[in-house]
N, CA, C and O of each residue as an XYZ file, in Angstrom:
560
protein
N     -17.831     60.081     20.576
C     -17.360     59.198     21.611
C     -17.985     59.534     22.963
O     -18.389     58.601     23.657
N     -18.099     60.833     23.407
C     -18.274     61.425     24.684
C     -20.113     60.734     24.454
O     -20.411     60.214     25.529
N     -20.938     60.644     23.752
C     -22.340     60.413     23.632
C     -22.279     59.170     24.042
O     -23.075     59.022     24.969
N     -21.515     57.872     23.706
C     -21.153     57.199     24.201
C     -20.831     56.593     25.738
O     -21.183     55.625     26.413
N     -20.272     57.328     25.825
C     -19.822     57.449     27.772
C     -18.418     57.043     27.352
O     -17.821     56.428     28.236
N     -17.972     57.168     26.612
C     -16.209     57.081     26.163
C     -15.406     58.538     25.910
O     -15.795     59.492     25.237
N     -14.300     58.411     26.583
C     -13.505     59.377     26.621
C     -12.483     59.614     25.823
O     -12.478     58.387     25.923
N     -11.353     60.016     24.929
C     -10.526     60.217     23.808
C      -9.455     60.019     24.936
O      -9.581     60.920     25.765
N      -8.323     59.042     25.289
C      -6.991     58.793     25.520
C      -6.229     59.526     24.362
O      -6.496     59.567     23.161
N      -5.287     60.046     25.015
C      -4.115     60.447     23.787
C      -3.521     59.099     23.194
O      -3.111     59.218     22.039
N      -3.378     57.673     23.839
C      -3.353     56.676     23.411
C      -4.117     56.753     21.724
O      -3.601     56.933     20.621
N      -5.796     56.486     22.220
C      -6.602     56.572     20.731
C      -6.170     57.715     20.019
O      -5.694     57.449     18.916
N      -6.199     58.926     20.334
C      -6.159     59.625     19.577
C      -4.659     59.880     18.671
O      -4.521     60.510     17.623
N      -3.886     59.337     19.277
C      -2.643     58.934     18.896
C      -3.003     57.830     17.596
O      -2.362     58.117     16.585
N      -3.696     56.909     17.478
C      -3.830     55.834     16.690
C      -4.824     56.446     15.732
O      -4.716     55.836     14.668
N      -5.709     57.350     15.651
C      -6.640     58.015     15.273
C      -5.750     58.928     13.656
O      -5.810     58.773     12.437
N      -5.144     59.680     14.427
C      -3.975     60.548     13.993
C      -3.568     59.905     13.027
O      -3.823     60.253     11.875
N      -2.657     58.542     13.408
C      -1.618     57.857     12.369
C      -2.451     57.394     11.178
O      -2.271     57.729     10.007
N      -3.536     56.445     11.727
C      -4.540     56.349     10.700
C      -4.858     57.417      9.347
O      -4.822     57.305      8.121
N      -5.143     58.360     10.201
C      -5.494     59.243      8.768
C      -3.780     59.868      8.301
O      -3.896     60.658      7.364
N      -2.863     59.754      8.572
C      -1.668     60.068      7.607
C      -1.583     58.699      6.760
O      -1.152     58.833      5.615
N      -1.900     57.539      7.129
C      -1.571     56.368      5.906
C      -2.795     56.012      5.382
O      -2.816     54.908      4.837
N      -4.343     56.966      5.404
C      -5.013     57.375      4.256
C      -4.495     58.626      3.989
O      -5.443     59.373      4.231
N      -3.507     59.345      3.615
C      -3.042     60.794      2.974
C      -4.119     61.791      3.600
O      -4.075     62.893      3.053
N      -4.952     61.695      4.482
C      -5.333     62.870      5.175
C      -4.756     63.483      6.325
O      -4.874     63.368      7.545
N      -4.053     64.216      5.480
C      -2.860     65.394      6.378
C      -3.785     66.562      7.558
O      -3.707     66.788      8.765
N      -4.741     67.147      6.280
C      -5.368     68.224      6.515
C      -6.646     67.683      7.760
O      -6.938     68.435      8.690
N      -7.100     66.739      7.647
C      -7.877     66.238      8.620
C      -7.394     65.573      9.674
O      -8.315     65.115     10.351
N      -5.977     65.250     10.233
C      -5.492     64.808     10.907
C      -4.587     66.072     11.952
O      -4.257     66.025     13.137
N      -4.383     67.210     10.830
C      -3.892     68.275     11.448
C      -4.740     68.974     12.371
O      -4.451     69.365     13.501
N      -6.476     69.147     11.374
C      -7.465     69.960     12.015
C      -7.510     68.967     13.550
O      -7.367     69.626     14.580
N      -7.662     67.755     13.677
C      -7.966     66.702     14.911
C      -6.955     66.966     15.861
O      -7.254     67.207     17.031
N      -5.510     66.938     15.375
C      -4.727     67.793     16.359
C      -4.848     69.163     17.445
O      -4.555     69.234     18.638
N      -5.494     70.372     16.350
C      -5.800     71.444     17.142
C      -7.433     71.071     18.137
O      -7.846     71.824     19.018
N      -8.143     69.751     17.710
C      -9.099     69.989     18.388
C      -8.851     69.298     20.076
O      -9.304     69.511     21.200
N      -7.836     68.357     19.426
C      -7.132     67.635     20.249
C      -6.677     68.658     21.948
O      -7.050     68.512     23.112
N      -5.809     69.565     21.331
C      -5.102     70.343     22.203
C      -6.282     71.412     22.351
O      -6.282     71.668     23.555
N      -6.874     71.856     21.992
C      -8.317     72.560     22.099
C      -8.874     72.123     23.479
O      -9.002     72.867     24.452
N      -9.277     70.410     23.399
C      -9.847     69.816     24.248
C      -9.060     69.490     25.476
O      -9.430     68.577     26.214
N      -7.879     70.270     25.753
C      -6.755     69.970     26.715
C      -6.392     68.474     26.743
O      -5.892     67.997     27.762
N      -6.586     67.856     25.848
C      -6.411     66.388     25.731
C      -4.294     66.655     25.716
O      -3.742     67.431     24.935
N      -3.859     66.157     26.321
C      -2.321     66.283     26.583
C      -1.505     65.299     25.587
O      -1.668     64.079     25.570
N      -0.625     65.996     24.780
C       0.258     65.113     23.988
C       0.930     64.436     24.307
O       0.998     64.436     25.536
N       1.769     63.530     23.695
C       3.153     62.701     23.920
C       3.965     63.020     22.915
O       3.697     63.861     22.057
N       5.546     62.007     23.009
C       5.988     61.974     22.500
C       5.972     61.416     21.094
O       6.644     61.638     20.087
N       4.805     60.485     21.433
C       4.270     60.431     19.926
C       3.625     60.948     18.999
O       3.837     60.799     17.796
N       2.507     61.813     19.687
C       1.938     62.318     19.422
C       2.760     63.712     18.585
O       2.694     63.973     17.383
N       3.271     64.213     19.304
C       4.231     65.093     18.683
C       5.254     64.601     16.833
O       5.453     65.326     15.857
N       5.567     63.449     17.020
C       6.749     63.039     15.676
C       5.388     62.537     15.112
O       5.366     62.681     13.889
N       4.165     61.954     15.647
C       2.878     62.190     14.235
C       2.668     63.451     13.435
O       2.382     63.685     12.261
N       2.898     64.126     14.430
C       2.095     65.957     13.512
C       3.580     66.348     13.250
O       3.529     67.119     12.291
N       4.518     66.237     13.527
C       5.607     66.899     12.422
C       5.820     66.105     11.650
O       6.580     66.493     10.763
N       5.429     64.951     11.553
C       5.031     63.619     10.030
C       4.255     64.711      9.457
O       4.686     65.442      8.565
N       3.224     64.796      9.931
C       2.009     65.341      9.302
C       2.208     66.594      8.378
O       1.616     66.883      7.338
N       3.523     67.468      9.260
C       3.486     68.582      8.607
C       4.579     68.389      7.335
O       4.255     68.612      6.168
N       5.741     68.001      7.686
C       6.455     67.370      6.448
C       5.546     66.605      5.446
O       5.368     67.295      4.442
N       5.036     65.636      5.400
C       4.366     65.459      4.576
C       3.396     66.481      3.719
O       3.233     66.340      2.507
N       2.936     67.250      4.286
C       2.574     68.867      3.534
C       3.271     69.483      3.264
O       2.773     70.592      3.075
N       4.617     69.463      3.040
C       5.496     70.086      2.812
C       5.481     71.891      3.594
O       5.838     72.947      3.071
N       4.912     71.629      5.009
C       4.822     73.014      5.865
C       6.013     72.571      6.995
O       5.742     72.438      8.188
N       7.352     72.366      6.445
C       8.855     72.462      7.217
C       8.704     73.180      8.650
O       8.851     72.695      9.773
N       8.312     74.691      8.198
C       8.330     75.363      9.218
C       8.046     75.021     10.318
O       8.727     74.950     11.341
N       6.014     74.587      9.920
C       5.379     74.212     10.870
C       6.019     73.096     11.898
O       5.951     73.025     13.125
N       6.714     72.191     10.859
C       7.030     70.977     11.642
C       8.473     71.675     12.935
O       8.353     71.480     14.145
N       9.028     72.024     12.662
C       9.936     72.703     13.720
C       9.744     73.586     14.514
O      10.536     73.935     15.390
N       8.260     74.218     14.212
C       7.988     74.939     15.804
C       7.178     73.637     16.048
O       6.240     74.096     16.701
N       6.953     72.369     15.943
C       5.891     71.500     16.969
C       7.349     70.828     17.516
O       7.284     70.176     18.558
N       8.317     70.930     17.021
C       9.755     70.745     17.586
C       9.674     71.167     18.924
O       9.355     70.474     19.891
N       9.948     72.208     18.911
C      10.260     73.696     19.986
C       9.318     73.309     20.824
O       9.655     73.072     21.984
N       7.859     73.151     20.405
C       6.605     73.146     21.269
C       7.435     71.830     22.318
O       7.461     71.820     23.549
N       7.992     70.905     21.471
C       7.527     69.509     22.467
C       8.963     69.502     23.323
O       9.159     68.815     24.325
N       9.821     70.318     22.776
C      10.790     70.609     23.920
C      10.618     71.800     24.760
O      11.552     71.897     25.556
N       9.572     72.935     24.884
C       9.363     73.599     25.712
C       7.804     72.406     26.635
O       7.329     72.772     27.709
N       7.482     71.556     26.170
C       6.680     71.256     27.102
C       7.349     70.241     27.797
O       6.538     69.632     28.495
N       8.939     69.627     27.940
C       9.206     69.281     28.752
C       9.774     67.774     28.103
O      10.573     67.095     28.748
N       9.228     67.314     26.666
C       9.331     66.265     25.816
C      10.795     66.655     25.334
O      10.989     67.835     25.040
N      12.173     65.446     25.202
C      13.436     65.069     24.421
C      12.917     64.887     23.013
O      12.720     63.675     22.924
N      12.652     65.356     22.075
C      12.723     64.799     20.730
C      14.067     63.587     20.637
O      15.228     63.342     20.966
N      13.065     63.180     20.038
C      13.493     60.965     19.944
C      14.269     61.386     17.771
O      14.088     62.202     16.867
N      15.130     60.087     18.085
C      15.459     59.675     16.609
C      14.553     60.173     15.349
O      14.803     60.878     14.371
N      12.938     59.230     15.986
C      12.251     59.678     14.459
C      11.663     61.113     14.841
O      10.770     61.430     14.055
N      11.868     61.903     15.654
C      11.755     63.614     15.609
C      12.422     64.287     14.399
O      11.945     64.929     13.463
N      13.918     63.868     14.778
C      14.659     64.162     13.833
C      15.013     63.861     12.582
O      15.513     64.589     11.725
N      14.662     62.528     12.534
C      15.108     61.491     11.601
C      13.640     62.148     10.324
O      13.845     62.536      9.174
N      12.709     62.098     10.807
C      11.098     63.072     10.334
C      11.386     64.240      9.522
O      10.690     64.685      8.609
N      12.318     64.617      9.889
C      12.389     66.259      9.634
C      13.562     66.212      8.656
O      13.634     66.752      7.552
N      14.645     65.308      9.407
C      15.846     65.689      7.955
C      15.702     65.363      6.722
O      16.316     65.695      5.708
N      14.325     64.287      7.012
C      13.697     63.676      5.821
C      13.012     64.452      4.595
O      13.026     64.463      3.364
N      12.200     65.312      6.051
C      11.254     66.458      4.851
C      12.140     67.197      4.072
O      11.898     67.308      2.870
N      13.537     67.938      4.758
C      14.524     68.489      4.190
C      14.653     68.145      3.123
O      14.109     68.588      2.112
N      15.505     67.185      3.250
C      15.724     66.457      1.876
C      15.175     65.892      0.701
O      15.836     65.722     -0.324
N      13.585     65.501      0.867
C      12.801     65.477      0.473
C      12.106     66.605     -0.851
O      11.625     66.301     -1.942
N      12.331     68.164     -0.116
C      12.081     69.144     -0.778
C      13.684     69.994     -1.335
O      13.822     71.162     -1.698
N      14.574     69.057     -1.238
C      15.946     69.309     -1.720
C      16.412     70.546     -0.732
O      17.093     71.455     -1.206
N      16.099     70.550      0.379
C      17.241     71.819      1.345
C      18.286     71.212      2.291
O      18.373     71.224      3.519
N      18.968     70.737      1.435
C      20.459     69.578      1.640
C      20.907     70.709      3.058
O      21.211     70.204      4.139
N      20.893     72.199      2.876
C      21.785     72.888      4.189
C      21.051     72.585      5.232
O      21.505     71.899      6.148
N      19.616     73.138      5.221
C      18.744     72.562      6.477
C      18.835     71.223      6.991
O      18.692     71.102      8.208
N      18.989     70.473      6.489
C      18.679     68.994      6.555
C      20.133     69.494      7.573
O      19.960     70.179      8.581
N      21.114     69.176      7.263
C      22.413     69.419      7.560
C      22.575     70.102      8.723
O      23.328     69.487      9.478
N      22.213     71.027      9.130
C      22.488     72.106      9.892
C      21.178     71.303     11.352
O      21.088     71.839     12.456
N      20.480     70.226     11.031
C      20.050     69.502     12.030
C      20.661     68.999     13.021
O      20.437     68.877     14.225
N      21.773     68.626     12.047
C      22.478     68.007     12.399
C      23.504     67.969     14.201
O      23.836     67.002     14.886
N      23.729     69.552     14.427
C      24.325     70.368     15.681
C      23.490     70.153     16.913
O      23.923     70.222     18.064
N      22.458     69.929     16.621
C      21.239     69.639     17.282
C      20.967     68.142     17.954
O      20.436     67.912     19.041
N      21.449     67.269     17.061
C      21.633     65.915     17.964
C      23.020     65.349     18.117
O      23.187     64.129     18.140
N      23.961     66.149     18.217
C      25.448     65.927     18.274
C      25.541     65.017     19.406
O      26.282     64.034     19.382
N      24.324     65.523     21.047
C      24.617     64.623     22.002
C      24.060     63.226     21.603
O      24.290     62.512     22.579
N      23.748     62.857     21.122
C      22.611     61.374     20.863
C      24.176     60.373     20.919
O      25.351     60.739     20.942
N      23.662     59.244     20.926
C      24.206     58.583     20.958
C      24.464     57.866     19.598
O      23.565     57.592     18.803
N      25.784     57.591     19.414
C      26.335     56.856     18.026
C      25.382     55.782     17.319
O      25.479     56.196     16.164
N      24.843     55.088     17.271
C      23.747     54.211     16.909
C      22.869     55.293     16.835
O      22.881     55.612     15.647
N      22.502     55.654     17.130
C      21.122     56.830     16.841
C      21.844     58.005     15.380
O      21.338     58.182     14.272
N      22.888     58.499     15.835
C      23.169     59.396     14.900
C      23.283     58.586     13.625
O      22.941     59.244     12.642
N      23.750     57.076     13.299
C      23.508     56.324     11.978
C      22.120     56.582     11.665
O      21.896     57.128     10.584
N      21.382     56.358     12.237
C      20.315     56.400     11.669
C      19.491     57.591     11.237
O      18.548     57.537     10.448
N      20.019     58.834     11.933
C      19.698     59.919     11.653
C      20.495     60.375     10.580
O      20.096     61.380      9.991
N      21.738     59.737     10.138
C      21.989     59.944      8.543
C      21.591     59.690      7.717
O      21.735     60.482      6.786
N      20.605     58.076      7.407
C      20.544     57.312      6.367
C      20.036     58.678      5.511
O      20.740     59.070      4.580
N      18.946     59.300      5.815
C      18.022     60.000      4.679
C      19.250     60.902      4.277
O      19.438     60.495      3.131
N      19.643     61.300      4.368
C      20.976     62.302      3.996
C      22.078     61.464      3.467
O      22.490     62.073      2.480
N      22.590     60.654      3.581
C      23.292     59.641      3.015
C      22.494     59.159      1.714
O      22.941     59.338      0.581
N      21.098     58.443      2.016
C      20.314     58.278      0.428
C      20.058     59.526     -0.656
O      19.788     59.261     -1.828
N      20.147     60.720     -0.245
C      20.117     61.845     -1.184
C      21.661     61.512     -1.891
O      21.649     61.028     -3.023
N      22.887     61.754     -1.268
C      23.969     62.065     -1.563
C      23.948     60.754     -2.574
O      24.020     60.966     -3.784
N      23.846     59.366     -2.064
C      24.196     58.419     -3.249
C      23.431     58.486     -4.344
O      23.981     58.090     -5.371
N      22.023     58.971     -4.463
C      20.769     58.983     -5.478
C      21.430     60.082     -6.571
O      21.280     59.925     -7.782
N      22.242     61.307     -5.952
C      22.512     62.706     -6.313
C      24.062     62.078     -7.160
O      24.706     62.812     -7.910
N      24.501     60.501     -6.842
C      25.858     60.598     -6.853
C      27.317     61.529     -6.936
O      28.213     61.744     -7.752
N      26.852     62.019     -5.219
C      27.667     63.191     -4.915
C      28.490     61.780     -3.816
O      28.207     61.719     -2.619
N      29.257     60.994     -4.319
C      29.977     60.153     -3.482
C      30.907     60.354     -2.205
O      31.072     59.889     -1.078
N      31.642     61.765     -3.443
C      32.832     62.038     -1.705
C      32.005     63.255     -0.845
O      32.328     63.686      0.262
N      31.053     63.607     -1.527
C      30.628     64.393     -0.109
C      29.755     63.663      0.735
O      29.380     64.072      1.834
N      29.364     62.364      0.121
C      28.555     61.564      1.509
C      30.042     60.813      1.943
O      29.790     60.201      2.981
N      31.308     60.631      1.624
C      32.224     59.996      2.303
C      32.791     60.956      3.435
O      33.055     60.679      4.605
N      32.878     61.882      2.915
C      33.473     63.237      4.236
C      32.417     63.427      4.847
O      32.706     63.832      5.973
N      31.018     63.331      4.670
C      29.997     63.511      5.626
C      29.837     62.792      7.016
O      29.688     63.088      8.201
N      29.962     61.593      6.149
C      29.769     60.118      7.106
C      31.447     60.050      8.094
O      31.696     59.425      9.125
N      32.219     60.831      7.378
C      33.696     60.688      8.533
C      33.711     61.578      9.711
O      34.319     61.325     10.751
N      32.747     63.024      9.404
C      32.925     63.612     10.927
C      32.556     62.951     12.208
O      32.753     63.526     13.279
């Protein structure tokens, strides 16, 4: 791009990113990340719930919750699909407590937001037909 006389927006590179997670290139979308922040090119909030997509989808949990930490020590609120991303991967790789224990974490959000930060935890429990523990779940 730079040979060009064009410069990388976190905008593009934001669209760059998503692109290669819905061709399944995790690993090449991750490496573009570090070159990303390499190049002091500055994240967003999107940018951020792409690469903990990215890392859930690799099933590297961990990873995805320190880019958590990262985007709330740089000053970024993790949004719905931050969370909504992550309780997913949880559940996804069956760690029903983790997923759960997210949960303390967006207690302030607002009611419409916290529905939606159940569904993926709610679809385990009915798939699992564990009925009354998604009914006592959904009552706190």
């Amino acid at each position: 791009m730079k040979d060009y006389g064009l410069l990388p927006t976190t905008k593009s590179c934001n669209a760059y990113l998503s692109s290669l997670l819905d061709l399944h290139r995790v690993d090449i979308a991750l490496g573009f990340y570090r070159e990303m922040r390499c190049c002091r090119l500055s994240p967003n909030v999107y940018t951020f719930n792409i690469v903990i997509h990215a890392f859930c989808k690799s099933g590297k949990l961990e990873k995805a919750m320190e880019v958590l930490r990262e985007m709330e020590i740089m000053g970024f609120s993790p949004t719905v699909t931050s969370y909504n991303t992550l309780i997913a991967g949880y559940c996804n790789k069956g760690l029903m407590s983790l997923a759960m224990s997210l949960k303390a974490q967006w207690g302030k959000m607002e009611c419409i937001q916290m529905w939606l930060l159940l569904t993926p935890l709610l679809m385990v429990f009915v798939r699992k037909g564990n009925y009354m523990k998604q009914i006592r779940f959904s009552m706190r």
